[in-house]
C-alpha positions, -999 to 999 in steps of 0.1 A, spaced: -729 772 -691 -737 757 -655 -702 752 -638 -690 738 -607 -659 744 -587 -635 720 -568 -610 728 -542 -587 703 -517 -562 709 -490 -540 677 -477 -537 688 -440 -557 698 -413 -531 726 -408 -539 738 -444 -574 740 -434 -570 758 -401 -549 785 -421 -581 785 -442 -555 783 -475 -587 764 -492 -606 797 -490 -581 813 -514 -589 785 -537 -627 786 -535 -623 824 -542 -601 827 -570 -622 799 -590 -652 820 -584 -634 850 -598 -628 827 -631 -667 814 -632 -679 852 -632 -653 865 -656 -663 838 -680 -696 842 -677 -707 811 -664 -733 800 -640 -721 785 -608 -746 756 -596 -718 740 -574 -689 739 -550 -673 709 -540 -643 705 -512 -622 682 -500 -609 698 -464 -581 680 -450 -580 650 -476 -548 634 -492 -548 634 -529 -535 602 -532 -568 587 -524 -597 584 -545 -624 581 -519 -630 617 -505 -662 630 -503 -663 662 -521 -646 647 -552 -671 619 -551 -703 646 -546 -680 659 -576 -687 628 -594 -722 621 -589 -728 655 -599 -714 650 -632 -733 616 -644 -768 632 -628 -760 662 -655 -760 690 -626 -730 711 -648 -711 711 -678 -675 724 -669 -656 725 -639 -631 751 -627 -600 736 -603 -569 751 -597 -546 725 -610 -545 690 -621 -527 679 -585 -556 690 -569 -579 665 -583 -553 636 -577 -514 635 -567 -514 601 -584 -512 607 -624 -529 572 -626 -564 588 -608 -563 621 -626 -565 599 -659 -593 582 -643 -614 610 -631 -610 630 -665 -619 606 -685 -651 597 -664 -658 634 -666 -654 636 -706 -677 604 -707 -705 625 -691 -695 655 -717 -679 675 -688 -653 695 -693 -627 704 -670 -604 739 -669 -571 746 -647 -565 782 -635 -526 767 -635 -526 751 -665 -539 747 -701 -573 734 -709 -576 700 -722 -585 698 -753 -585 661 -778 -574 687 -803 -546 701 -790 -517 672 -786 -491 696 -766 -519 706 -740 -526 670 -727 -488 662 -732 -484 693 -705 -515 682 -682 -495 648 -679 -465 660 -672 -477 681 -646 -499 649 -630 -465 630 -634 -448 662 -615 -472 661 -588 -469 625 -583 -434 626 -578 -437 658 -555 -458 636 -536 -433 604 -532 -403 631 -522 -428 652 -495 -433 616 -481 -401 606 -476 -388 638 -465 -417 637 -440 -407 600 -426 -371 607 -425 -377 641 -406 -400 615 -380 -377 589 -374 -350 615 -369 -371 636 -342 -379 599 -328 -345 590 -321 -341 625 -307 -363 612 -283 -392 633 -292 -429 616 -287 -446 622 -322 -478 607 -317 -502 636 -305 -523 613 -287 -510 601 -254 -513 568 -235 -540 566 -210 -521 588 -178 -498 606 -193 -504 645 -217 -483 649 -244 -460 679 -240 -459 706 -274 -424 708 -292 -408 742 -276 -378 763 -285 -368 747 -251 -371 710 -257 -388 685 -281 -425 671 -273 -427 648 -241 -449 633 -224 -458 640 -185 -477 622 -162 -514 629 -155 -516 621 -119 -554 616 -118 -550 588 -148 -520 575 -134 -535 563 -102 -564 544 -123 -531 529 -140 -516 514 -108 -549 504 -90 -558 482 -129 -521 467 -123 -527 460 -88 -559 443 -92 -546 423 -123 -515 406 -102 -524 411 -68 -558 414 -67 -565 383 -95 -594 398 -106 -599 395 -144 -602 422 -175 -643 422 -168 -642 420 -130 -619 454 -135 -639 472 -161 -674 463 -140 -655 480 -110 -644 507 -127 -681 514 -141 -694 512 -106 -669 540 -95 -676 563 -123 -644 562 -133 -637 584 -167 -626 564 -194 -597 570 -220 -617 586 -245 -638 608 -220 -668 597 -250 -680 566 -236 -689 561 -201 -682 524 -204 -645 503 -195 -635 477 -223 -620 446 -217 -599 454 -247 -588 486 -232 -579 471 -200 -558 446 -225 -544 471 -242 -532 489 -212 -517 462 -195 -495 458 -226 -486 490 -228 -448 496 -222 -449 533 -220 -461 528 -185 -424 511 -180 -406 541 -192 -405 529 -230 -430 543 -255 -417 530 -290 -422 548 -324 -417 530 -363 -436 497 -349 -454 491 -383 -455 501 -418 -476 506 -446 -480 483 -474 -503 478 -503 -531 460 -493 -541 432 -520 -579 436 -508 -603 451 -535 -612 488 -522 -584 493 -502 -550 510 -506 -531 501 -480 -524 486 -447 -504 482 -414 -485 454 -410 -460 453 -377 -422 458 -382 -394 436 -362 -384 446 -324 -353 454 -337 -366 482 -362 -384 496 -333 -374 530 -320 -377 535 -282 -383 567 -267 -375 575 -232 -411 580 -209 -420 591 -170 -424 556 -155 -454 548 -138 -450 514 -126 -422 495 -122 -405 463 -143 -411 439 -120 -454 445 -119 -457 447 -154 -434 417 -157 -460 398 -135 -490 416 -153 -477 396 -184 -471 364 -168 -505 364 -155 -522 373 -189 -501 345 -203 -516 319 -176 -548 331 -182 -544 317 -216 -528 288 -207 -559 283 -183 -586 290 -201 -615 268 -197 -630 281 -235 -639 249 -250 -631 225 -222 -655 209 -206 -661 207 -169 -649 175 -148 -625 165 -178 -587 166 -176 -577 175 -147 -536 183 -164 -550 201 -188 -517 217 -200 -496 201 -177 -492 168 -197 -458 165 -221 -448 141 -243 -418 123 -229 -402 111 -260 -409 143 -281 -412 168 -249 -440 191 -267 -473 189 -253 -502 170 -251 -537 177 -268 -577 167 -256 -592 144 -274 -623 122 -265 -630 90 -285 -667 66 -284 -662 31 -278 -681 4 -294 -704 3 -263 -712 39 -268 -686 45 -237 -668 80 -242 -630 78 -234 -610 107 -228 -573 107 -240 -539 126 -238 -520 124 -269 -488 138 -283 -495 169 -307 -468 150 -331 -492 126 -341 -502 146 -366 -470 140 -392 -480 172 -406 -470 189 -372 -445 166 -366 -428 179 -398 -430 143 -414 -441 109 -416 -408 99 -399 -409 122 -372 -443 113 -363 -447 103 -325 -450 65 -318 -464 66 -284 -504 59 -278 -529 79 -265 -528 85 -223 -561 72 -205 -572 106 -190 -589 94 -163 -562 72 -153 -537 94 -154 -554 123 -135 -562 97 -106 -525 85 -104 -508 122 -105 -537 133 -77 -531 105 -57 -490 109 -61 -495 144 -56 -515 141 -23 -494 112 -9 -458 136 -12 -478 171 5 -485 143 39 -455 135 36 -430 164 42 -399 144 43 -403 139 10 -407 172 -3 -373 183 21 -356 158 1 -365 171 -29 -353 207 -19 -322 195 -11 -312 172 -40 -322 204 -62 -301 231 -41 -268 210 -27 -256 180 -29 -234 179 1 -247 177 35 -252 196 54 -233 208 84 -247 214 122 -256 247 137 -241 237 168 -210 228 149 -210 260 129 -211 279 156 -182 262 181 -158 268 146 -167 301 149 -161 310 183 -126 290 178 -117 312 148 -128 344 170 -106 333 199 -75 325 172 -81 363 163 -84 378 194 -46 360 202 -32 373 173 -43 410 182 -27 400 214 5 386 196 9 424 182 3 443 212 32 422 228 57 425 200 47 461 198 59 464 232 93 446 228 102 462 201 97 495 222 118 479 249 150 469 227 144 433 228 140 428 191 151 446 164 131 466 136 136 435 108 124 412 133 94 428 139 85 433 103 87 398 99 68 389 127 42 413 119 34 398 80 33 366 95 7 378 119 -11 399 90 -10 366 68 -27 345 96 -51 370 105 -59 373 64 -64 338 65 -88 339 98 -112 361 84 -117 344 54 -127 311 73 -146 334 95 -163 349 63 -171 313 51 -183 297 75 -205 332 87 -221 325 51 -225 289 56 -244 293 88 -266 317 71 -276 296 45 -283 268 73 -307 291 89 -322 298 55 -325 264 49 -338 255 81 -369 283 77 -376 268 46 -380 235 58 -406 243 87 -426 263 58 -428 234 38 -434 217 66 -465 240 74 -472 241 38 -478 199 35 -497 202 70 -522 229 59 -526 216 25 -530 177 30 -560 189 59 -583 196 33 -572 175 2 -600 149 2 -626 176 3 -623 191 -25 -642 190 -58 -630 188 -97 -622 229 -96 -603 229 -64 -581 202 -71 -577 212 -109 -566 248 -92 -543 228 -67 -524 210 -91 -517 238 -113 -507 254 -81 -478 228 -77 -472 210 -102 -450 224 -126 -451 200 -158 -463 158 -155 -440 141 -186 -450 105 -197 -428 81 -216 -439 49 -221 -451 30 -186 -430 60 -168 -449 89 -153 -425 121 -137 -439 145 -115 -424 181 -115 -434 201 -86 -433 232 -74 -441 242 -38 -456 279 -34 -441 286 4 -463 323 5 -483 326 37 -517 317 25 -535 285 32 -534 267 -4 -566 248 5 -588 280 14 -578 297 -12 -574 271 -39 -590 297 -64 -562 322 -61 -533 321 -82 -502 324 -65 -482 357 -66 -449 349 -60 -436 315 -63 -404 301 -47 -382 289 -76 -369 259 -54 -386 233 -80 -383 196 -70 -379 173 -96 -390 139 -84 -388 105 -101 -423 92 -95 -434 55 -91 -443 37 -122 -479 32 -124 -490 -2 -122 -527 7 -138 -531 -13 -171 -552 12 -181 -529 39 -179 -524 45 -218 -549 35 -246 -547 1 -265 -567 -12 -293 -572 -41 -268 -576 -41 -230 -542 -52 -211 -543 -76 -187 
């Protein structure tokens, strides 16, 4: 008879040990002492048994309905499936093509013989259940080495090298000081650089730098997204982040769906960059989504994004509309206009669609009229940080020299009843008393002192501020009537921090970027570090009729 032979290991580690050798050669042993031609070996090297689709089962397979043999030899029923529901499945496609099949570890099976296949079951039943319990001592052993703070995952993040498990200590990572300076300059050039994910990887390319894999000689955008999101480069590589569930998609087993934060296990790494880059590296990512210009057109609304509902406070959606003329109108309108999104019919937002045009034209013009006028925007800063006034440097400084010179008179005070005391003049209980009352005003002194110290401080701060702001509104109004759609789109997302409309009513938030740059020169950067002195400003109603939509024009 022509036979075949099948052999399967599970791990890689199996097959480095060669362990699948010893199979190959025992069932080759069994062919010759039976007599039987071998026409074919098929094996699986480093494939799981509880999947179906490995290649030398299905060569295994194909062989069979093309005729090739007419018995296989395997070790044992586990090592044509762990599952008892795929064994059933390959046998019986194997005794459908008249192939028989023979274990070296177990009985043959044979129609005939009802307490052979009852023991060929219970051995794929076995196996199956051998298979749950290696599993889950596996995982457990994992998430126990995890919260050990040992890094499981044998590939490492993109500048670091993963650290073998010694006697010593567990598996680490360490940093890869040739990778971990790419890492910094991609961080640098994200925040403070504000180039983009392909302005990075097309400078990468033109250095030649190696990437990630060492296959390609090509950057990704999706790598550079990936590792700007990577928090291992914070000091906190995390292990259990998803799990595997059955997948309800034909062909496929399972599938990887993520876990909550909180199930997350966090394992201690060698930082690379500090919290407060990566921070900003995220803050820019999510304005670069907030900014995109995918499917906006150019020259149309200018507060893209800005624009909030002032009766629901959720934002405002696009939407462009043709008149009966053929006339296309731009809108802002509430997002709850859709009841479905408003979570009812009830809830659904009353207020009518913004005239886009109108309203871009009356924030711009707002906008423009407050940055030449400085006083306004001091105003604003102090209504937002105090709201008492406040108090001369002069005057802060004569109230300080008066409490210095109260001080200085009280040291005095204690040198002279230090001396009468010495002299006889007053006795011991006097000058105890004498001396708390001294220590009590002196107490007293230095907390004014302390007070007012800080107040003058804060004056001085206050007073820099103002002369930036100052500078700010000067530089910024130069060059304001200059500029086209882009530059003034970038200059209002530069300052403005949210425009809410309710009803006739239109309030401006602002917020004034005081870094040294000139805001109209370099209108496409965005800004690095912002102030967070907002001013919140009740703006002037606009007196445009055309300000919101209407079936009808207002008049």
């Amino acid at each position: 008879m022509r036979a075949a032979i099948y052999a399967r290991v599970s791990t890689e580690a199996q097959e480095a040990r060669g362990t699948i050798g010893s199979q190959v050669a025992s069932l080759r042993d069994r062919v010759a002492a039976e007599g039987h031609q071998l026409v074919a070996e098929h094996c699986d090297d480093g494939h799981s048994g509880a999947r179906l689709d490995r290649p030398g089962l299905d060569a295994l397979r194909d062989g069979a309905e093309a005729g090739v043999f007419d018995v296989v030899r395997c070790l044992s029923p586990d090592r044509l499936a762990r599952v008892y529901a795929y064994q059933v499945i390959v046998l019986d496609e194997l005794a459908r093509h008249g192939v028989a099949v023979r274990f070296a570890d177990a009985p043959a099976i044979d129609d005939d013989d009802p307490q052979a296949r009852l023991l060929t079951q219970v051995q794929g039943v076995i196996a199956e259940y051998e298979r749950a319990k290696i599993a889950e001592r596996y995982r457990r052993g994992k998430l126990w080495r995890s919260r050990a703070g040992e890094v499981l995952a044998w590939r490492a993040p993109y500048g670091y090298r993963r650290i073998a498990r010694t006697a010593a200590s567990p598996a680490h990572l360490e940093i890869y000081e040739p990778e971990a300076a790419v890492v910094r300059r991609v961080f640098a050039d994200y925040v403070a650089g504000g180039h983009s994910t392909r302005e990075i990887t097309r400078r990468l390319n033109a250095d030649g730098v190696t990437t990630p894999t060492g296959k390609r000689a090509v950057w990704g955008t999706s790598t550079i997204g990936r590792l700007l999101r990577n928090e291992a480069y914070v000091g906190r590589a995390y292990w259990n982040k998803t799990e595997s569930v059955p997948d309800p998609r034909p062909g496929r087993a399972n599938r990887q769906i993520p876990r909550p934060r909180a199930e997350w296990i966090e394992i201690p790494t060698p930082r690379i960059i500090d919290d407060d880059l990566f921070e900003a590296a995220g803050r820019v990512s999510r304005d670069n989504s907030k900014w995109s210009p995918r499917n906006a057109q150019p020259g149309a609304w200018l507060l893209r994004s800005l624009v909030r509902c002032g009766t629901c406070g959720v934002g405002v959606s696009c939407h462009k509309m043709r008149g009966r003329d053929g006339t296309i109108h731009r809108y802002y309108y509430c997002r709850n206009h859709d009841p479905l999104r408003a979570g009812g019919q009830d809830r659904r937002c009353r207020e009518r669609n913004i005239r886009s045009d109108e309203l871009d034209t009356f924030v711009f013009d707002q906008v423009r009229d407050a940055m030449r006028r400085p006083a306004v925007l001091l105003a604003g800063d102090q209504a937002v940080t105090t709201n008492s006034p406040t108090t001369d440097d002069e005057l802060l400084a004569a109230q300080l020299a008066r409490i210095d010179r109260k001080r200085q008179a009280a040291e005095a005070e204690r040198h002279r009843l230090a001396d009468l005391y010495q002299a006889g003049l007053i006795e011991l209980i006097e000058l105890q008393r004498r001396a708390r009352e001294l220590d009590d005003r002196r107490t007293a002194l230095d907390t004014q002192r302390h007070a007012l110290a800080s107040q003058r401080a804060d004056l001085a701060t206050s007073n820099r501020l103002h002369r930036r702001i100052g500078a700010f509104a000067a530089t910024a109004s130069s060059a304001l009537d200059g500029l086209d759609f882009e530059q003034r789109q970038k200059l209002i997302r530069l300052i403005v921090e949210e425009v809410r409309v309710t009803g006739w009513n239109v309030e401006i938030r602002l917020r004034i970027p005081l870094d040294q740059h000139d805001p109209a020169n370099h209108a496409g950067s965005r800004p690095r570090r912002r102030t967070p002195r907002n001013r919140t400003t009740k703006e002037p109603v606009s007196s445009n009729d055309r300000l919101r939509g209407s079936v009808r024009s207002l008049v």
